[in-house]
VOLODO-623060 format. One record per residue (C-alpha): z, x, y; residue in three letters; chain; residue number from 1. Coordinates in pm, 1 decimal, decimal comma. Layout:
VOLODO-623060
up=Z; east=X; north=Y; rest=ALA; kette=A; nr=NUM
...
end
This chain:
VOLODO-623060
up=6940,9; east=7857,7; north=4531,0; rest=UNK; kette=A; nr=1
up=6997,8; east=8177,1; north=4341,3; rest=UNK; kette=A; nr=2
up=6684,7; east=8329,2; north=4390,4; rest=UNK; kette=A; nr=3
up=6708,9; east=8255,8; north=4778,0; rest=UNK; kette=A; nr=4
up=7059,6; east=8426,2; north=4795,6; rest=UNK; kette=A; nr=5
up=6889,2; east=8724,3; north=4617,2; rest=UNK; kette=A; nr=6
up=6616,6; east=8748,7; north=4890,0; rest=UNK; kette=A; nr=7
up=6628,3; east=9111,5; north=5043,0; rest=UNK; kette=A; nr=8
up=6620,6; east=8985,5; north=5404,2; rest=UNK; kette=A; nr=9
up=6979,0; east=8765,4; north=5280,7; rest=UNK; kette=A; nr=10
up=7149,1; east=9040,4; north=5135,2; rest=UNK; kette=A; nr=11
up=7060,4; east=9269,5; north=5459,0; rest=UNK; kette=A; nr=12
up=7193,6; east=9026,7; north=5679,5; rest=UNK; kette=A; nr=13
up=7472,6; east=8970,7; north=5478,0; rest=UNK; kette=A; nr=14
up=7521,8; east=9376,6; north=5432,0; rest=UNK; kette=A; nr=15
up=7472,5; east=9342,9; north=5843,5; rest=UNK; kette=A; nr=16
up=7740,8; east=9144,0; north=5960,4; rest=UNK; kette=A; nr=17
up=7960,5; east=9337,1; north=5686,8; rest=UNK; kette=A; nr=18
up=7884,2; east=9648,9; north=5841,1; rest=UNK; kette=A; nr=19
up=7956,8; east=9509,4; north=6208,7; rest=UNK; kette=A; nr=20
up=8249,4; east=9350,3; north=6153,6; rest=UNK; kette=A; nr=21
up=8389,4; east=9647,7; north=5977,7; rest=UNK; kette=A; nr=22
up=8255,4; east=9863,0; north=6302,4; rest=UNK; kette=A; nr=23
up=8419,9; east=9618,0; north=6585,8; rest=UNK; kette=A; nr=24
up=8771,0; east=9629,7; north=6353,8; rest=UNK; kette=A; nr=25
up=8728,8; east=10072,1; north=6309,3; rest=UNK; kette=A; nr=26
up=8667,8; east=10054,4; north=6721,1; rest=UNK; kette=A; nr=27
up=8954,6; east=9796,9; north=6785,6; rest=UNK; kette=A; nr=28
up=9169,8; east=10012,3; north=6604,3; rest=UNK; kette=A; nr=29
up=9090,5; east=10353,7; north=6711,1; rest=UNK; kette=A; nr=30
up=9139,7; east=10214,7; north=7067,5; rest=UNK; kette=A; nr=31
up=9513,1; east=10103,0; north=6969,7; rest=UNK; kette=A; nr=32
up=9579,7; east=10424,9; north=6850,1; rest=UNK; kette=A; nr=33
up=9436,4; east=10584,5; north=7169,4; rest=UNK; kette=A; nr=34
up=9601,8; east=10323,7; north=7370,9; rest=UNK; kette=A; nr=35
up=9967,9; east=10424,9; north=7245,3; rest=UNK; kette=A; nr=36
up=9932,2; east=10771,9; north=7303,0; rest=UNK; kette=A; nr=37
up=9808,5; east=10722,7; north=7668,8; rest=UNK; kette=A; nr=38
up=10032,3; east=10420,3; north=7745,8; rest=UNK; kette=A; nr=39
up=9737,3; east=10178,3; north=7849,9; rest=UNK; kette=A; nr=40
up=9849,9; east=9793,0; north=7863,7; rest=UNK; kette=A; nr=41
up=9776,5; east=9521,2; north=7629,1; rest=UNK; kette=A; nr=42
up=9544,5; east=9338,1; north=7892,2; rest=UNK; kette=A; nr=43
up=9316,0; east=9642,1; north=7884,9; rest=UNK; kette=A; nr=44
up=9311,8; east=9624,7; north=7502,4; rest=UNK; kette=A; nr=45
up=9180,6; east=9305,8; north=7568,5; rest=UNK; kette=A; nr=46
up=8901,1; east=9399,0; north=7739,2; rest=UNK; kette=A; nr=47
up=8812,2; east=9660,0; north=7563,4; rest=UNK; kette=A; nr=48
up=8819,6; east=9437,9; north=7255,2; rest=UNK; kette=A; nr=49
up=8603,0; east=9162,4; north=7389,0; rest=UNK; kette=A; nr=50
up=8317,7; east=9396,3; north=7538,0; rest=UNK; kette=A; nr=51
up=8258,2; east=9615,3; north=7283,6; rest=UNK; kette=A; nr=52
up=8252,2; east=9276,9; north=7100,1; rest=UNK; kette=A; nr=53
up=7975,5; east=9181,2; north=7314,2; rest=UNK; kette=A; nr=54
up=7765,5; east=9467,4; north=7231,3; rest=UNK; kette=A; nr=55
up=7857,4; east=9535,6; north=6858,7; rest=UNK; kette=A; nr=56
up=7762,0; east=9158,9; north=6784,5; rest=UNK; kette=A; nr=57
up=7466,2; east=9112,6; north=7078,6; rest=UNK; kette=A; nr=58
up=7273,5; east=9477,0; north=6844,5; rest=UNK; kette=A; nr=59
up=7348,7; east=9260,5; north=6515,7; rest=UNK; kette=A; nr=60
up=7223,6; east=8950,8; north=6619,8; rest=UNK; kette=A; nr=61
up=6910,7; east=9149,4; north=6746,5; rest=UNK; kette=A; nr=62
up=6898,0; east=9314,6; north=6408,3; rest=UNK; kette=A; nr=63
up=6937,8; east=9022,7; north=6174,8; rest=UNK; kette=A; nr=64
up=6624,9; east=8877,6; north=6380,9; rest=UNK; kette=A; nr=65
up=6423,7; east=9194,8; north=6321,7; rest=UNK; kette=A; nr=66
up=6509,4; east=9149,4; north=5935,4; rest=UNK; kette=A; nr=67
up=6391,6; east=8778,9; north=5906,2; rest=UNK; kette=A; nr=68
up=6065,0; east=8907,3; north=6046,5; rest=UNK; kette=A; nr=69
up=6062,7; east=8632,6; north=6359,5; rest=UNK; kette=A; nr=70
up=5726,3; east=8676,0; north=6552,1; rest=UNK; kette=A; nr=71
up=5749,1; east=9029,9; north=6766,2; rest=UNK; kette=A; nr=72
up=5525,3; east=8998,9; north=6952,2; rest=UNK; kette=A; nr=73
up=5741,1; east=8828,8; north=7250,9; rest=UNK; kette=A; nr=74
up=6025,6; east=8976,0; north=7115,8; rest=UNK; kette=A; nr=75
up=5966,7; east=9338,8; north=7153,7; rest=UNK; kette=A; nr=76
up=5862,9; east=9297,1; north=7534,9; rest=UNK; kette=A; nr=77
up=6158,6; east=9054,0; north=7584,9; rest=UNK; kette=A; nr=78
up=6367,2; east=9294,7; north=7450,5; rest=UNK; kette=A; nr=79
up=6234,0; east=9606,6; north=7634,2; rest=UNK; kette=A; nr=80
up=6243,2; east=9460,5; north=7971,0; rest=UNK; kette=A; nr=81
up=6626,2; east=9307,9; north=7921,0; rest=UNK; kette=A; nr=82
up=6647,6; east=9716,6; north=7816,6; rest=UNK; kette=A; nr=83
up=6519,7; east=9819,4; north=8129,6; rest=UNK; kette=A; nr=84
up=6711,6; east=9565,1; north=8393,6; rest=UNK; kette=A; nr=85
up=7052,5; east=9711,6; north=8169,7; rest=UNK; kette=A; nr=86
up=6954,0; east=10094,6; north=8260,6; rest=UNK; kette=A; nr=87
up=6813,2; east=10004,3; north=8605,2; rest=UNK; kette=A; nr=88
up=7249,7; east=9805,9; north=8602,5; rest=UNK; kette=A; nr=89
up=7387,9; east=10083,1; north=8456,3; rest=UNK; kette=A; nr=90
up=7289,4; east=10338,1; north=8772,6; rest=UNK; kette=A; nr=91
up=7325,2; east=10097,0; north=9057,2; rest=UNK; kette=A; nr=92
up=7637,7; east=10057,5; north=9264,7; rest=UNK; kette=A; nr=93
up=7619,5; east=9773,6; north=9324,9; rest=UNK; kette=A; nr=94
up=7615,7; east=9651,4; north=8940,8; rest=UNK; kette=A; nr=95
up=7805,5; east=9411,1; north=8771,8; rest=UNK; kette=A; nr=96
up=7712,0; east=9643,9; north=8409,9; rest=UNK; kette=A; nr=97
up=7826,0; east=9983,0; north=8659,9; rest=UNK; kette=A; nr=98
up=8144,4; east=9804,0; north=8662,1; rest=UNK; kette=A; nr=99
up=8195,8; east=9746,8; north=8321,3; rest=UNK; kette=A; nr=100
up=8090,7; east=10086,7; north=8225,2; rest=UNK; kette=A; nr=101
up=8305,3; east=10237,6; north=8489,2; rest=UNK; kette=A; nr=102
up=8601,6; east=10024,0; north=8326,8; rest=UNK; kette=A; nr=103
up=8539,9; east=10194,3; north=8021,1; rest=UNK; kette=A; nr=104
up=8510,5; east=10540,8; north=8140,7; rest=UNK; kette=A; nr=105
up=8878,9; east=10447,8; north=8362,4; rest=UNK; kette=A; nr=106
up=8970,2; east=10337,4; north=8041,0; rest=UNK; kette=A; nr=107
up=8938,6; east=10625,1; north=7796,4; rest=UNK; kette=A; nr=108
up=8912,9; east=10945,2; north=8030,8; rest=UNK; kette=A; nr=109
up=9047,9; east=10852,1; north=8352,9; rest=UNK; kette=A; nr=110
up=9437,8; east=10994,1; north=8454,5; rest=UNK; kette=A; nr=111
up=9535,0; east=10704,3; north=8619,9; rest=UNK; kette=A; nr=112
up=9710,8; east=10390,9; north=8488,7; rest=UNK; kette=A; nr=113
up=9860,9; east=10093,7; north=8609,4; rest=UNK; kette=A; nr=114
up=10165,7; east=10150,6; north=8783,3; rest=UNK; kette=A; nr=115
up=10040,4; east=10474,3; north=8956,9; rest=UNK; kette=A; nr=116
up=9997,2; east=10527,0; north=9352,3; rest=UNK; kette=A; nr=117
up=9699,8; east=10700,8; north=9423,6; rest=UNK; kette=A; nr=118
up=9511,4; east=10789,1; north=9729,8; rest=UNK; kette=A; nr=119
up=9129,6; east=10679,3; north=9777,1; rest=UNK; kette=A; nr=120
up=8925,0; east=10949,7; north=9972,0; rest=UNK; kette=A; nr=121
up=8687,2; east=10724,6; north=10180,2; rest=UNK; kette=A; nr=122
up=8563,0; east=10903,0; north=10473,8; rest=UNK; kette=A; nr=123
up=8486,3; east=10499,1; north=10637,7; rest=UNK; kette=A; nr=124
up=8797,5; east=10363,2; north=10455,2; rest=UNK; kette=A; nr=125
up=9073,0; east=10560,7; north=10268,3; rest=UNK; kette=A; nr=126
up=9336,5; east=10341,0; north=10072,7; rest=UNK; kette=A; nr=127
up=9686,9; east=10443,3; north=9953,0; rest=UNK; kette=A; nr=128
up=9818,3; east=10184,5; north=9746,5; rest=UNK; kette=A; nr=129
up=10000,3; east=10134,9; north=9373,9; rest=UNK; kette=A; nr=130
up=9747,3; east=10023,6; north=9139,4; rest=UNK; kette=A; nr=131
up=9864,0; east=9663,3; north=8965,3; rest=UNK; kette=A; nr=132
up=9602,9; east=9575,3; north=8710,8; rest=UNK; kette=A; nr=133
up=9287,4; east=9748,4; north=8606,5; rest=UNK; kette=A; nr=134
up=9051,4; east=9492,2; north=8490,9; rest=UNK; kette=A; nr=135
up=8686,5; east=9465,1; north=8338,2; rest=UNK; kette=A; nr=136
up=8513,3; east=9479,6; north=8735,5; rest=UNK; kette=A; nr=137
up=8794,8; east=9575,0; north=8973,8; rest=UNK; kette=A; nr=138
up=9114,4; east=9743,3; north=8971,5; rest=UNK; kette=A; nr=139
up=9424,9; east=9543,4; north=9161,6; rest=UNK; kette=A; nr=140
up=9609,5; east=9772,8; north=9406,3; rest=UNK; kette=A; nr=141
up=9872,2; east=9663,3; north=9656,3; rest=UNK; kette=A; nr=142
up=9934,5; east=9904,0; north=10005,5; rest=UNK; kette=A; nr=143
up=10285,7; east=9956,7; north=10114,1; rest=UNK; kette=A; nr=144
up=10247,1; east=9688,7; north=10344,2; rest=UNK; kette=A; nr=145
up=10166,1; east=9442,9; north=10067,3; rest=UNK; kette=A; nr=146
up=9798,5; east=9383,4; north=10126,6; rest=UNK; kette=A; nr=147
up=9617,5; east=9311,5; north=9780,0; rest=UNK; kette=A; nr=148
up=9316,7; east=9507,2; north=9747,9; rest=UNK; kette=A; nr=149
up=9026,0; east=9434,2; north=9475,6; rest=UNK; kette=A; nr=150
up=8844,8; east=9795,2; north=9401,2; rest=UNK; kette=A; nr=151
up=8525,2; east=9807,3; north=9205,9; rest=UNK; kette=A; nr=152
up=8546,1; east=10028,1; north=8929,2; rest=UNK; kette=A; nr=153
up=8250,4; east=10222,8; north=8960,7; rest=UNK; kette=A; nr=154
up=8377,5; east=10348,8; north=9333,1; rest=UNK; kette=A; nr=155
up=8659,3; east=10470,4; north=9177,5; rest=UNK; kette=A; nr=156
up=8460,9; east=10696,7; north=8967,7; rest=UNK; kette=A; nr=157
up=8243,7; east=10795,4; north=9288,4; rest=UNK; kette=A; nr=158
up=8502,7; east=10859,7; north=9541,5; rest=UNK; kette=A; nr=159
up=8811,4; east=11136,4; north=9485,9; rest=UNK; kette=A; nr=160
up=9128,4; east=10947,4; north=9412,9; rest=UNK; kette=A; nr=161
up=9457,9; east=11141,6; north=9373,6; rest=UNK; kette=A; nr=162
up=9748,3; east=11068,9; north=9237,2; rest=UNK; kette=A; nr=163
up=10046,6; east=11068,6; north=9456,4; rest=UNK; kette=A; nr=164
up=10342,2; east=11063,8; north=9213,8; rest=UNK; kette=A; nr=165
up=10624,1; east=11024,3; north=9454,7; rest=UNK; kette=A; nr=166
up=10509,8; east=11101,7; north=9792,3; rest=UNK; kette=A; nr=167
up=10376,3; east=10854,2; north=10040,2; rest=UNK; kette=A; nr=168
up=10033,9; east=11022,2; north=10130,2; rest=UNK; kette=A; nr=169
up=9821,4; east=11282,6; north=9985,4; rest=UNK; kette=A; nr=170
up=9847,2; east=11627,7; north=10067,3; rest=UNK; kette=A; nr=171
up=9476,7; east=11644,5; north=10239,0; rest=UNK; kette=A; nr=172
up=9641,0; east=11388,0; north=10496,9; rest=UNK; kette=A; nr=173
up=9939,3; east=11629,9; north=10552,6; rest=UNK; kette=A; nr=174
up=9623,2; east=11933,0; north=10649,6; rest=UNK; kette=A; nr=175
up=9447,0; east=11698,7; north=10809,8; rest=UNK; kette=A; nr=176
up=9800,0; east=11604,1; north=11045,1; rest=UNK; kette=A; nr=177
up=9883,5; east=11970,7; north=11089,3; rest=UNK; kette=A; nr=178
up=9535,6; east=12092,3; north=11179,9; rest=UNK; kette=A; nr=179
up=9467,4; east=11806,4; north=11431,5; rest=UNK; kette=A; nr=180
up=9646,4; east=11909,3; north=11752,9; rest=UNK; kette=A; nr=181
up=9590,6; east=11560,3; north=11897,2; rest=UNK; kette=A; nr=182
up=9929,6; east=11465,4; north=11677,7; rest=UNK; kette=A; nr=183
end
């Protein structure tokens, strides 16, 4: 028994899951600290907790079975074409993975926040509504006339949104009323 727990690929895995766990806790807490000074919500810590969970542990597991030497031969073009459907996810709009990245991106750069009425420029459909949740695919937003809207993500990175504050429309509506001699 004690020459198997002194193996080199046990005391890599071992150092592996050491070094994750203390990675997904440094994360976890570096994004409470950013989350206080921004004012984000704890249902968004949540999320961010349990995706970059996903990854840190998903690159351990894949690294624990490089270590105990499991046949590559599969492996390595298993791996390289899950690899390639991500980065083809990553860049489509349509993606379920665009959406997840996009949540991040809302969630660590983005000026917006729950709570805030914004303005959607869609040439085919502009929204103004208050946003309600921002979650992992979709944000929540509810128009003044109560309608509940799901948003991808990843359009609100791709389309200019602006935040109204306490007016009822954006300003570019106000030029567009003026200059339009139809109203």
């Amino acid at each position: 028994m004690k020459e198997f727990l002194l193996r080199p690929q046990v005391i890599l895995t071992l150092s592996l899951l050491l070094l994750t766990f203390i990675t997904h806790r440094f994360i976890i807490w570096s994004a409470i600290k950013l989350s206080k000074r921004v004012s984000r919500t704890e249902l968004r810590k949540q999320y961010l907790n349990r995706y970059t969970g996903y990854v840190i542990w998903s690159i351990c597991v894949i690294a624990i079975i490089l270590v105990w030497g499991f046949s590559t031969d599969g492996f390595f073009v298993a791996l390289g074409s899950t690899f390639a459907v991500v980065g083809v996810a990553l860049f489509a709009n349509w993606s379920i993975l665009s959406n997840i990245t996009s949540s991040f991106i809302l969630y660590f750069t983005f000026p917006f926040k729950i709570g805030d009425r914004i303005r959607i420029h869609d040439k085919d459909l502009p929204v103004t509504a208050v946003i309600s949740d921002i979650k992992g695919f979709y944000t929540l937003l509810i128009t003044d006339e109560g309608e509940n809207i799901t948003y991808p993500n990843n359009l609100l990175l791709q389309k200019g949104v602006s935040i109204l504050q306490e007016r009822k429309e954006s300003i570019f509506d106000i030029n567009d009323q003026e200059s339009d001699p139809t109203v």
